[in-house]
C-alpha positions as a printed NumPy array, in Angstrom:
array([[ 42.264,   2.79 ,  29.247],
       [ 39.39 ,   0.565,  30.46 ],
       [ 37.291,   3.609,  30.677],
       [ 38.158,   4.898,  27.643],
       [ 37.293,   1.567,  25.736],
       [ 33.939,   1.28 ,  28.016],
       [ 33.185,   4.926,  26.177],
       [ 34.067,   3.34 ,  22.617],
       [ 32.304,   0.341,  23.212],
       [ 28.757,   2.104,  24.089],
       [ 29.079,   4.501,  21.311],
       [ 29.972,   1.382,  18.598],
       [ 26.59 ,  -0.142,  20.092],
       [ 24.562,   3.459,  20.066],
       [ 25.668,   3.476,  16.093],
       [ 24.864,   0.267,  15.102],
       [ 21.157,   0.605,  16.941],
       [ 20.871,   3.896,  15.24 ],
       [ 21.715,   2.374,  12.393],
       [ 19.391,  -0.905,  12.477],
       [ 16.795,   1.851,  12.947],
       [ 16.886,   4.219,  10.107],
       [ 17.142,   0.726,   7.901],
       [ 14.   ,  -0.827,   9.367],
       [ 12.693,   2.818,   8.864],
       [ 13.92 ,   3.505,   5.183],
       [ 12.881,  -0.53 ,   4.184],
       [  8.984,  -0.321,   3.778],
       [  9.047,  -4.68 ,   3.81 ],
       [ 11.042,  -4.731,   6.988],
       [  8.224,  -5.272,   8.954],
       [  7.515,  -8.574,   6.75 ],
       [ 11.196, -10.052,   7.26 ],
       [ 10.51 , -13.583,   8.797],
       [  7.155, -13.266,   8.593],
       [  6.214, -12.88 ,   5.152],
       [  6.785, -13.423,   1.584],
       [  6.076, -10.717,  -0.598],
       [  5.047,  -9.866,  -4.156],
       [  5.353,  -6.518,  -5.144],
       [  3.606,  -5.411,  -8.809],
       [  5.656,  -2.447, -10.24 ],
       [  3.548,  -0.858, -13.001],
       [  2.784,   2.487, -14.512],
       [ -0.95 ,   2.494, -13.375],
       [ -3.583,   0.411, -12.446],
       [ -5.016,   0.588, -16.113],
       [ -2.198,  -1.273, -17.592],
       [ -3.386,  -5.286, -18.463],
       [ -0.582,  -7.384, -16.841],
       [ -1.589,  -5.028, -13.278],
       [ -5.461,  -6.566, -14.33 ],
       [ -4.197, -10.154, -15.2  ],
       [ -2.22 , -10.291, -12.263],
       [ -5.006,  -8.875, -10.143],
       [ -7.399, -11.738, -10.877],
       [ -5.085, -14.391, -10.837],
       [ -4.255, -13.681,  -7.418],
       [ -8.319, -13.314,  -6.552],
       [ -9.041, -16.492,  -7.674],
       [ -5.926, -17.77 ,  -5.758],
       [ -6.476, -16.346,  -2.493],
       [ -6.546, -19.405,  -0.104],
       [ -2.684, -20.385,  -2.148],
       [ -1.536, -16.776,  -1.637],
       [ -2.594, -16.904,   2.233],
       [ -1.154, -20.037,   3.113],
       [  2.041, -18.868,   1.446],
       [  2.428, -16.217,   4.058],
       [  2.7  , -13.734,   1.103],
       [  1.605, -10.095,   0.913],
       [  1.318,  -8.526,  -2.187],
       [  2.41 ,  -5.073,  -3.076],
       [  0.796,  -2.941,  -6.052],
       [  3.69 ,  -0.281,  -6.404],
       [  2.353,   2.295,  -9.106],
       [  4.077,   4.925, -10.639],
       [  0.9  ,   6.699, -11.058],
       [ -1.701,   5.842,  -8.79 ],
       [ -1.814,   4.516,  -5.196],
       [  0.131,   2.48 ,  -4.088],
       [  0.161,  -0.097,  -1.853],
       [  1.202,  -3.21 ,   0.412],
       [ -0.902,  -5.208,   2.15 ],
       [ -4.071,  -3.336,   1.784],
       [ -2.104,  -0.35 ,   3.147],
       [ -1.735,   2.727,   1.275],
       [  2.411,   3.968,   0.768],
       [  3.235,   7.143,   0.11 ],
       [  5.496,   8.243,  -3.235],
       [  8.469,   8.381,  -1.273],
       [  8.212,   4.269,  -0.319],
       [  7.206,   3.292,  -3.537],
       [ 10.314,   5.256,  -4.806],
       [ 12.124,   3.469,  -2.238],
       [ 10.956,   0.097,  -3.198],
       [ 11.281,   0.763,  -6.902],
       [ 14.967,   1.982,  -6.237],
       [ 15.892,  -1.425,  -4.116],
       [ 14.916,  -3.933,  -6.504],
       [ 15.725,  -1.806,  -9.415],
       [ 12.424,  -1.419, -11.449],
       [ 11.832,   1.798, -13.724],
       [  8.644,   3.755, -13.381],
       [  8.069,   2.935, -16.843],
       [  8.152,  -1.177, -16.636],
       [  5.786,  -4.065, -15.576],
       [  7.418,  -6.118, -13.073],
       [  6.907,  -8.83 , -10.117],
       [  9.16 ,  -9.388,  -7.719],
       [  9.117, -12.06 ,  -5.1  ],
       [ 10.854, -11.356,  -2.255],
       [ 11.174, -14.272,   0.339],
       [ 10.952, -13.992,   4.082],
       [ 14.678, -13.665,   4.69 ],
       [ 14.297, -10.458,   2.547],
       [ 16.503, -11.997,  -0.777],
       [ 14.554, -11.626,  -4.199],
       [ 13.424, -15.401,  -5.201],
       [ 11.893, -14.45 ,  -8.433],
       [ 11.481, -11.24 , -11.22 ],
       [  8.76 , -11.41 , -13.509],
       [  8.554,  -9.424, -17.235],
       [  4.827,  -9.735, -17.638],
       [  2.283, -11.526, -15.362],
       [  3.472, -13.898, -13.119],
       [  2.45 , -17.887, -13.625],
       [  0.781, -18.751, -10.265],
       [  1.278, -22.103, -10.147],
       [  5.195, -21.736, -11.314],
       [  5.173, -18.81 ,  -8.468],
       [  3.798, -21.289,  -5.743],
       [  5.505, -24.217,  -7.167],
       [  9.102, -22.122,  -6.633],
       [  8.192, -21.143,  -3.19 ],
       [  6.861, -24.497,  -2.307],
       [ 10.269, -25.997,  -3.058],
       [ 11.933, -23.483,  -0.891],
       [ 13.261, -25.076,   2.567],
       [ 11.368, -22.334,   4.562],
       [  8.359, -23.321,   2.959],
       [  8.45 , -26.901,   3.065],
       [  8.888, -26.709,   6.91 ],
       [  6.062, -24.998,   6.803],
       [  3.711, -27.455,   5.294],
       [  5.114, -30.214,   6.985],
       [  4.308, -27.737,  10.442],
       [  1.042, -26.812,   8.942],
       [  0.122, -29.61 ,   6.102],
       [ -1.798, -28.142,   3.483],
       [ -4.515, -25.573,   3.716],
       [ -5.716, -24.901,   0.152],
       [ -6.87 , -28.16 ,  -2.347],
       [ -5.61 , -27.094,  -5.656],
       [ -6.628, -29.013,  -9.176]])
């Protein structure tokens, strides 16, 4: 019997690495979890205003989006996509898309914190300052600045 439980006990562990694998694998922000937040624009295509709205909002916000910790995803329907500078293939973006349940057809932002949970979903461009304002008052966050202080002076 102690055997035989040794044999069940090794394959139960085999499984659940196997399976903590092929989610890491199939979850293109699992490499962010803990580290980063991100915030992933789901459009049609690049052309479409909110994409260009949101676009330079978050230029002129840089130093606030990097000492946020957040990475931001442009997740097209037609296009390239892509997350952190990196290109994704169709099938991520698909993935992505299918996770936090955006059509190909719709403008949306999603924030997703660093513990993976969505914080926020956006209709239209996101307000920046509401954006960092929410994550600011997160308890992650306000470690963080109290770790860190305060890298950006904002108006």
């Amino acid at each position: 019997m102690g055997r035989g439980l040794q044999y069940l006990s090794l394959t139960l562990a085999l499984l659940m690495s196997m399976q903590t694998l092929t989610w890491a694998q199939s979850n293109p922000l699992a490499q962010y979890r803990w580290k980063n937040r991100a915030l992933l624009i789901f459009a049609e295509d690049a052309a479409d205003s909110d994409v260009r709205q949101t676009r330079d909002a978050l230029q002129t916000s840089a130093c606030e989006v990097a000492d946020r910790d957040i990475v931001i995803g442009w997740i097209l329907s037609r296009g390239e996509s892509r997350l952190d500078e990196a290109r994704i293939d169709a099938g991520m973006a698909d993935t992505l898309r299918s996770r936090l349940r955006v059509r190909e057809d719709e403008f949306a932002a999603v924030l997703v914190g660093k513990d993976g949970g969505v914080k926020a979903r956006y209709g239209q461009t996101p307000d920046l300052k509401e954006l960092f304002a929410l994550i600011d008052g997160m308890p992650m966050r306000r470690s963080e600045m109290r770790e860190r202080g305060l890298e950006c002076v904002t108006d």
